[in-house]
C-alpha positions, 0 to 999 in steps of 0.5 A: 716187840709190838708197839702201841698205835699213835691212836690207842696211846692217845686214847688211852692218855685222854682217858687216864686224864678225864680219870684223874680230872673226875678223881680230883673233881669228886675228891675237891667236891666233897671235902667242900661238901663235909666242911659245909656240912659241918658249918650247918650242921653246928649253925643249926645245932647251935640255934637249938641250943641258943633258943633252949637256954634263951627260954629257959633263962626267961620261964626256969620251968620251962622244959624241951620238947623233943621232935622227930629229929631233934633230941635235947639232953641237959646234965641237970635233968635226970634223963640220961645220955645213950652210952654212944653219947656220954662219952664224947667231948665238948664240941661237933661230932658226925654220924655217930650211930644211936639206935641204929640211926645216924645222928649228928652231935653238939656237946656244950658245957654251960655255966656247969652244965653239959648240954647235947644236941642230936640231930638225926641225919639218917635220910640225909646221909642215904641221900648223900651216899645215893647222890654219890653213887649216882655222881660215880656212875655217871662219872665212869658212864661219861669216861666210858663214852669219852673213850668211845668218842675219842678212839673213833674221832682219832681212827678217823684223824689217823686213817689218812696217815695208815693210808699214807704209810699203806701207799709208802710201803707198796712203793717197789724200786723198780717201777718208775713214776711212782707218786703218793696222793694224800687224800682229800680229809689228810691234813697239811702235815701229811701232804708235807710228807707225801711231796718229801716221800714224792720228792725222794722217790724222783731223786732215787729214780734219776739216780737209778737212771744215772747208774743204769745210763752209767752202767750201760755206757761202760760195758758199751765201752768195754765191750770193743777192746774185750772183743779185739782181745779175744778175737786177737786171741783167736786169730794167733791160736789158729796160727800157733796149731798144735805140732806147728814149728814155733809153737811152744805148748807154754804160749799157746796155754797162756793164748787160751786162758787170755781167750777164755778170759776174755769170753769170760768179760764178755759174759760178764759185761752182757749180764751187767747190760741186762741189769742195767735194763729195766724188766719190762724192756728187757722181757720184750727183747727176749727168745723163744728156745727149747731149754731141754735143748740148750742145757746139753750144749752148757753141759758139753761147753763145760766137761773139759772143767772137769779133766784134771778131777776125778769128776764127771757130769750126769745130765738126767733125761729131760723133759721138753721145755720151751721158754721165752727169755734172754738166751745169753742169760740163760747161758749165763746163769746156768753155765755159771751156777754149774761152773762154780759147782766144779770148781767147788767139787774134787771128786764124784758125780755132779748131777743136771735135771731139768724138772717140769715147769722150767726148774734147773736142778743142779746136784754137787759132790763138793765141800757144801756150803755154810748156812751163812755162806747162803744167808750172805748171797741171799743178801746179796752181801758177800759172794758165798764167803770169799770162793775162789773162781766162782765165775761171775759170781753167784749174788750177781747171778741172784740180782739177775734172777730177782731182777727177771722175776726167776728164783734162785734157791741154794741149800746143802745137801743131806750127804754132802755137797750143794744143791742150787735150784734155778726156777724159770718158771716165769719165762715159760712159754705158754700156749704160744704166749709170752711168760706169765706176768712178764 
């Protein structure tokens, strides 16, 4: 759901208000104005009146003069009222319409005698009404240019803080001393933010240092005693040869699974110590191989996976492909997405391509995996929904990917089975250089 910006909310309620201001002020103004119109008009109507009786109470033959404006009509003379007249009640009535002009009304009954006081207001009734429309005009004129005002003074109040938020978002996890400068026009409250942003970032970056320094220092440690094992391993497989007197078939199969493990530990604590690392150190102690050369020896490393299954491993015609990146890890990487792809399949073919622009393409006849089997290691949350011996595990193999810029991609195939793509395409070797971007 889109939510309204900060700026357009404000806007929108400062106009709202001067609306409802203006609606109050228009609406106050001529309830004042009707009633003041009122008292003029029956002080004035009333004057008339007052003079005529005064006049007539002084010369009974005296007899009223109509003006321009003003129409007198006494019961007692023989001029009769407008129908639109006659029938009013004692008292002041407004814009009563008699010959298509608008009159003002006093009715008064003296001494049995009604007497009626018009007052035509046409030209001020169209003054009014062309007042009012110009009160109206200007009015919505005036919100219309507030509107203008505000939204363009809060764009420039709020543009520090789009650029604050701009600067917050570009922040990556994986680049040190990274700062945010609030600009000359940000107000107090936005540098508050950016030194609590700032300090953050520092804290999450010593913390960062402390688990990769963590991490680093543990698979130092671990790698001595993992590599007495499997050297001890070793030594007591080439001393228990096969057909030598002592050697029970039952010792020697548990002497190479302790081997087999133990290279297996070591692998995984060398991809440890390269997430422990930071890119840009590591792409400075990378290798330079042929890749079309190295994935033959991971396929022949890993045939003896597949004797005990009604499996085999086609390795298509490869291309030459040179590549510049951390030889183990690619051993690593590739050994293990094609191991997992063996230990998942029962029967069939599992077919290795090697596609221009340093693209490993790996093909199983397996049981496939489940949409959200590949949503959770894109995530990085589970490791492909709870496999048994799948290696080092493929949500390592995708943090070892995103962290040396490769992409891992993993999808089911249209029949059946798996395919898993592994794009090195950053660690290609180019013209002599180093990889693109690294």
């Amino acid at each position: 759901m889109r939510r309204a910006s900060l700026q357009l909310r404000i806007t929108v309620g400062v106009i709202v208000y001067m609306l409802l201001l203006s609606l109050a002020v228009v609406y106050h103004g001529n309830t004042v104005n009707e009633r003041a119109e009122r008292l003029l008009w029956r002080s004035l109507l009333q004057s008339e009146l007052d003079h005529y009786l005064a006049r007539h109470r002084e010369d009974p033959d005296y007899h009223w003069r109509d003006t321009e404006d003003v129409t007198l009509y006494d019961s007692a003379e023989p001029r009769a009222l407008p129908p639109r007249i006659a029938g009013l009640a004692p008292g002041l009535h407004d814009e009563i319409k008699v010959d298509g002009r608008e009159r003002v009304v006093l009715v008064k009954d003296v001494e049995g005698r009604r007497f009626v006081v018009a007052l035509d207001i046409t030209g001020f009734e169209d003054e009014e009404r062309h007042l009012t429309t110009l009160m109206v005009g200007s009015a919505l004129g005036g919100l219309l240019v507030a509107g203008i005002l505000v939204a363009w003074g809060l764009r420039r109040m709020t543009k520090p803080l789009a650029t604050l938020a701009s600067d917050i978002a570009a922040l990556q996890p994986d680049r040190p001393a990274q700062r945010i400068a609030p600009g000359r026009r940000a107000s107090s409250e936005l540098v508050v933010i950016a030194d609590a942003v700032n300090g953050y970032v520092e804290r999450n970056a010593r913390f960062v240092e402390r688990e990769r320094a963590f991490i680093d220092s543990a698979s130092h440690e671990l790698r001595t005693p993992i590599a007495v094992i499997a050297g001890a391993s070793e030594i007591a497989l080439e001393q228990l040869a096969p057909g030598q007197a002592g050697a029970p078939a039952a010792t020697r199969q548990q002497l190479q699974r302790i081997l087999h493990t133990a290279r297996g530990v070591e692998q995984l604590i060398s991809l440890l110590l390269v997430l422990a690392k930071d890119p840009q150190r590591l792409a400075r102690s990378s290798d330079r191989f042929r890749l079309d050369q190295l994935l033959p020896e991971i396929v022949e490393d890993h045939r003896h996976l597949c004797a005990d299954k009604n499996l085999t491993l086609e390795l298509a015609p490869l291309p030459p492909c040179e590549v510049i990146a951390p030889l183990a890890i690619v051993q690593a990487a590739v050994g293990n997405l094609l191991r997992n792809a063996i230990e998942n399949s029962d029967r069939g073919s599992v077919a290795i391509a090697l596609l221009p622009g340093a693209v490993v393409v790996i093909d199983d006849p397996g049981h496939g995996m489940t949409p959200e089997e590949i949503s959770a290691i894109y995530a990085r949350m589970a490791r492909g929904g709870g496999r048994e011996g799948s290696g080092i595990g493929l949500e390592l193999i995708a943090r070892l990917c995103e962290h040396l810029g490769w992409h891992l991609r993993i999808a089911p195939r249209a029949e059946r089975g798996t395919r898993v793509t592994l794009d090195l395409g950053r660690a290609l070797a180019r013209g002599g250089e180093g990889p693109a971007g690294g």
